[in-house]
Every structure is written in structure tokens, then in C-alpha cells.
C-alpha positions as CSV (number, residue, x, y, z in Angstrom):
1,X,0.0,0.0,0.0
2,X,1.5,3.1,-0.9
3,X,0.2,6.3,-1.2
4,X,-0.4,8.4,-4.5
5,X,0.4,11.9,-4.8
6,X,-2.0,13.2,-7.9
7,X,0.6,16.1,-8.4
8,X,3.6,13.9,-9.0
9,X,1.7,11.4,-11.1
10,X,0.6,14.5,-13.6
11,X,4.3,15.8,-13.7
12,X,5.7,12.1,-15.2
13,X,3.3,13.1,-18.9
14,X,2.8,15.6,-21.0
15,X,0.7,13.9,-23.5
16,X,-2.9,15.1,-23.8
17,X,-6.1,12.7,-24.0
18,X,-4.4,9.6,-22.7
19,X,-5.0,8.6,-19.5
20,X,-2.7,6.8,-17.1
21,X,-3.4,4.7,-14.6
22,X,-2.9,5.2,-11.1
23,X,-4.4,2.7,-8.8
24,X,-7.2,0.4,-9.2
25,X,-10.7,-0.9,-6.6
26,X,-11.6,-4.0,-6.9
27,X,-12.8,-4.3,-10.6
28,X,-12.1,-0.4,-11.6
29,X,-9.1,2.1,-12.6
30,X,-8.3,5.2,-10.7
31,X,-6.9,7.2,-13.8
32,X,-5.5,10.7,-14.9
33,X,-5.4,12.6,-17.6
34,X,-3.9,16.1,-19.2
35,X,-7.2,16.9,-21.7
36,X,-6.8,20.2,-23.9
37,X,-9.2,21.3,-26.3
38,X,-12.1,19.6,-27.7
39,X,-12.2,14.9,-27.4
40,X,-15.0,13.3,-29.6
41,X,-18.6,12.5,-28.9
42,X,-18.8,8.9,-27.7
43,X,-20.5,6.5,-25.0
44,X,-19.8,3.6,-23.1
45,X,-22.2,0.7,-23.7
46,X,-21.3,-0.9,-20.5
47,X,-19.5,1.4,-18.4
48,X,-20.2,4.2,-16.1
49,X,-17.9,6.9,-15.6
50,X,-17.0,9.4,-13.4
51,X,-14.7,12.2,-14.0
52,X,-13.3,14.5,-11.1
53,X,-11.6,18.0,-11.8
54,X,-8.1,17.7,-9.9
55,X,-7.3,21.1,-11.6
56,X,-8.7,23.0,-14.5
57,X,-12.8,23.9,-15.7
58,X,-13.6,21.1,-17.6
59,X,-17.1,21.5,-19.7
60,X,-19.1,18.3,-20.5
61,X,-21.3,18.6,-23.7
62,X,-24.0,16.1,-23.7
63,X,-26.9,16.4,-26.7
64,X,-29.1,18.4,-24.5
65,X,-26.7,20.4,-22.3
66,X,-23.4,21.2,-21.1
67,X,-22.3,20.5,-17.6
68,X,-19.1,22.7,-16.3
69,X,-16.8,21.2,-13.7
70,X,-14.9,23.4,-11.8
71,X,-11.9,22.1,-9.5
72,X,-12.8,19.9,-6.9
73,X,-16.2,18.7,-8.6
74,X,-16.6,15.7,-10.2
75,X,-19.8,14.2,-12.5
76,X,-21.3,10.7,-13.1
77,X,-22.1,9.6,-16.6
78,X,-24.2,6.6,-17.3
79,X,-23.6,4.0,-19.6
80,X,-25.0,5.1,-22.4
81,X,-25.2,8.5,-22.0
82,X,-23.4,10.3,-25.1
83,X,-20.8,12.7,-23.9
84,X,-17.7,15.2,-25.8
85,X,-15.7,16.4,-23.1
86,X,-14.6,20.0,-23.7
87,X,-11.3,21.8,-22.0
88,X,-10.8,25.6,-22.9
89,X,-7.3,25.1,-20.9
90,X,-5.3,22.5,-19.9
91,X,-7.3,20.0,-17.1
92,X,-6.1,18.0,-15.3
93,X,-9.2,14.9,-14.7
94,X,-9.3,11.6,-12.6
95,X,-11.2,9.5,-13.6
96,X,-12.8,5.6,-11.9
97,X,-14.0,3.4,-14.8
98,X,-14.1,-0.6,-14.4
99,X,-10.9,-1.9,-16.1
100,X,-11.1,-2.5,-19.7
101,X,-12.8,0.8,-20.7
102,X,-11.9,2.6,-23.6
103,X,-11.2,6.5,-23.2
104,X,-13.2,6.2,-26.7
105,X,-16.0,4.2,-25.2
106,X,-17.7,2.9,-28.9
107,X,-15.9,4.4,-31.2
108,X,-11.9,3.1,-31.9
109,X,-10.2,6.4,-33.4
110,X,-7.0,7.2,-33.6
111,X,-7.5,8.9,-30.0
112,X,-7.9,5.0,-28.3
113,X,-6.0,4.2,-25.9
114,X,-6.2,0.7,-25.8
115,X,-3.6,-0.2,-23.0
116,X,-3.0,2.4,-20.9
117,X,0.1,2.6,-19.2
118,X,0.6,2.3,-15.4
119,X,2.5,5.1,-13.6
């Protein structure tokens, strides 16, 4: 059992869009990822999400509205539910997702990360 420090972890990557992984509960991945500018709209057939602002305002663009995450807040999407995350600036997002979820949920683009790497 060791400890994480979330502000270490983000200063290993520069990269943007590809999440690392940090930890993992039971069947799920603690991740982080550097996000800047605009992702794609996707979903996640099987898989919930939830993505918590560690630093950053992250918008959330879903087909009927847009949900803005400020530091410290996180959001819950469904399975399901089609999303395009949105960052004006650099954010900094942890993310919980059960292992084996695509950062692309049901689309493969050039943007998948298929494997992502443990830090």
C-alpha cells in the first residue's frame, strides 16, 4: 500500500487525451489525464464513468446540455449517455472506470487508448 500523490503522477506526462493509470478498486481504474481542447462524442455501452476535476474547468457537452466542472467537482455519466468532453485550458481529470474501458467508449479512433500505461 503506498500512497499516491496526484501532483507527481501528472508531472511524469505531457501527453494530452491519454489517461494513465494510477491505482485500481476492486474491478475499476483510478486514472489521470492532461485533456486540452475539444475529445469526440462517444459512449460507453457498459461502463459508467466518473470524472473528477483535480485542476482545471472542464465543460461536458452532452446532446441536450453542457455540464461545467470546476476544480474539486466531479460528474457521473451513465452508460449510455453520449458525452464530448470540452477543455478551454489544460485539465487535469481523474477518472474511476471498471478496467477494460476505452477512453473512446464505442468508437476506436486514432485517439484510443487501448492499454493504458501504469505510472
Amino acid at each position: 500500500m503506498d500512497k499516491v500523490n496526484l501532483e507527481d503522477k501528472f508531472a511524469l506526462f505531457s501527453e494530452r487525451w491519454s489517461p494513465k493509470i494510477v491505482g485500481q478498486i476492486n474491478d475499476c481504474h483510478v486514472k489521470i489525464a492532461k485533456l486540452l481542447g475539444e475529445f469526440e462524442w462517444h459512449h460507453h455501452e457498459n461502463e459508467d464513468e466518473m470524472f473528477f476535476v483535480v485542476k482545471g474547468r472542464l465543460t461536458v457537452k452532452f446532446r441536450d446540455r453542457d455540464v461545467v466542472l470546476d476544480e474539486g467537482e466531479l460528474l457521473v455519466i451513465p452508460r449510455g449517455v453520449e458525452h464530448l468532453p470540452v477543455a478551454e485550458e489544460e485539465v487535469w481529470l481523474m477518472m474511476v472506470e471498471p478496467t477494460g474501458t476505452l477512453n473512446t467508449g464505442n468508437r476506436t479512433t486514432a485517439r484510443t487508448v487501448a492499454e493504458p500505461e501504469i505510472i
